[in-house]
C-alpha positions as CSV (number, residue, x, y, z in Angstrom):
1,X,10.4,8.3,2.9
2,X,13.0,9.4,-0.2
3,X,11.6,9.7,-3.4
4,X,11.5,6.8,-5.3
5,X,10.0,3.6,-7.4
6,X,9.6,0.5,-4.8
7,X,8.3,-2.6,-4.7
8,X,6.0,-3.7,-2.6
9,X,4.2,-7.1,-1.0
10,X,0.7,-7.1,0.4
11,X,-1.0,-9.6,2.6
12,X,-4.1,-10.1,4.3
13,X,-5.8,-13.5,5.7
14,X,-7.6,-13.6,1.8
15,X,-4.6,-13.4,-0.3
16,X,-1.1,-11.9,-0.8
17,X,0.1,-9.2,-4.0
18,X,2.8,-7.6,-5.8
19,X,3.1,-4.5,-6.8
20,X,4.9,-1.3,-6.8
21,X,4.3,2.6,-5.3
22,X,6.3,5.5,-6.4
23,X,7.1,8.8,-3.7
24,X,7.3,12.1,-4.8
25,X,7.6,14.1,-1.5
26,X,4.5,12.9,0.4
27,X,2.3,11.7,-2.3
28,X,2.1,8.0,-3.3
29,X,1.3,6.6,-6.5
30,X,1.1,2.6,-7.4
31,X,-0.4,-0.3,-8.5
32,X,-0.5,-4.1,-9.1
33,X,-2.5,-6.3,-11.9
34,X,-5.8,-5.6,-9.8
35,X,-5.8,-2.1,-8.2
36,X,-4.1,1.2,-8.4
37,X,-3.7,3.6,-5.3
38,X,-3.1,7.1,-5.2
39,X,-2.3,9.0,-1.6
40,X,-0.1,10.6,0.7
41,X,2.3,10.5,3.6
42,X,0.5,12.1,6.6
43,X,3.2,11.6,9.0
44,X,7.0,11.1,9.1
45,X,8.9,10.5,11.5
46,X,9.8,6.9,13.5
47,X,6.4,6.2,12.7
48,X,4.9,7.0,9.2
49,X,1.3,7.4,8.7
50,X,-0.2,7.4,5.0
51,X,-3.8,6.9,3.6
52,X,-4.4,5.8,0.1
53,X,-7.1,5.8,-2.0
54,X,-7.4,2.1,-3.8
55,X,-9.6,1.3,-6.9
56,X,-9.6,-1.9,-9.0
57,X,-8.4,-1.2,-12.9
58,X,-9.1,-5.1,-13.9
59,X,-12.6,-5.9,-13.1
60,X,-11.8,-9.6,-13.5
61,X,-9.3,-9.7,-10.9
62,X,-9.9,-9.2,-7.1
63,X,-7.9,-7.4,-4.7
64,X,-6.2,-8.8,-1.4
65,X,-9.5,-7.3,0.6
66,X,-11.6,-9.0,-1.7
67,X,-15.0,-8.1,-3.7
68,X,-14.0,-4.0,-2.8
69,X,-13.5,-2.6,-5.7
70,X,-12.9,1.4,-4.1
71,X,-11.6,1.9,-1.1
72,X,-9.3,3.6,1.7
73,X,-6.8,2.3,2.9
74,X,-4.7,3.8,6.4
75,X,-1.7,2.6,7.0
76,X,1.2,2.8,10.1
77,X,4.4,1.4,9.5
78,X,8.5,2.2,10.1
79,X,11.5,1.6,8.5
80,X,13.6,-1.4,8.7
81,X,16.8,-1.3,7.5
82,X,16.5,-0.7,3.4
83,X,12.7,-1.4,3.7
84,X,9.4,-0.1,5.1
85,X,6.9,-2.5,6.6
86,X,3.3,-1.4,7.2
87,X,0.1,-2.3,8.6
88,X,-3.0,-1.1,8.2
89,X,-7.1,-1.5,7.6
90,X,-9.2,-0.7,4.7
91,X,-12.1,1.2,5.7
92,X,-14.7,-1.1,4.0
93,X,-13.0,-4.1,5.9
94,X,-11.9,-2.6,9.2
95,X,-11.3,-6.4,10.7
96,X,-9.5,-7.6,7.9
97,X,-5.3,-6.9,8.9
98,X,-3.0,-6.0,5.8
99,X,0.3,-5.8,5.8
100,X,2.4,-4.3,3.5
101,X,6.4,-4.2,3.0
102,X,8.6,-2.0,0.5
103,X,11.7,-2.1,-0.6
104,X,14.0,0.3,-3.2
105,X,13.1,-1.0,-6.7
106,X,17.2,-1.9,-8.3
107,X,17.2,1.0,-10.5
């Protein structure tokens, strides 16, 4: 993935987020009004794997996974066209699908 500021959209079956990540290299940094996640790209190539670490900044505001307020989050996505779509499972809700997609913030 190039470096860069991007926002992103999360859903899962509970609720759906905005938010935005920064790459630099292969580590990830974001957040949204809930949560902030810190990680890094473990793969890159068609498919791109990364794993974040996600932890709720605003104790009266709940993430898309719900009551977890620390977390880890894997996900597997690809590139379409300008954006990256992703899919993934946290581990503290491993049945719960998330999706996430990312696109190049207008800088």
């Amino acid at each position: 993935m190039q470096t860069g500021l991007y926002l992103t959209r999360f859903r899962t079956p509970l609720d759906d987020a905005g938010g935005v990540i920064y790459i630099d290299g292969d580590r990830v940094y974001g957040g949204d009004t809930a949560m902030y996640y810190v990680g890094e790209i473990l793969t890159e190539s068609e498919e791109i794997r990364v794993r974040l670490r996600v932890r709720q900044h605003d104790m009266h505001s709940q993430s898309v996974f719900g009551d977890h307020s620390d977390f880890a989050l894997t996900l597997t996505g690809r590139k379409k066209g300008a954006e990256y779509v992703f899919e993934g499972r946290a581990d503290k809700a491993p049945s719960l699908r998330f999706e996430a997609t990312l696109k190049p913030a207008p800088i």
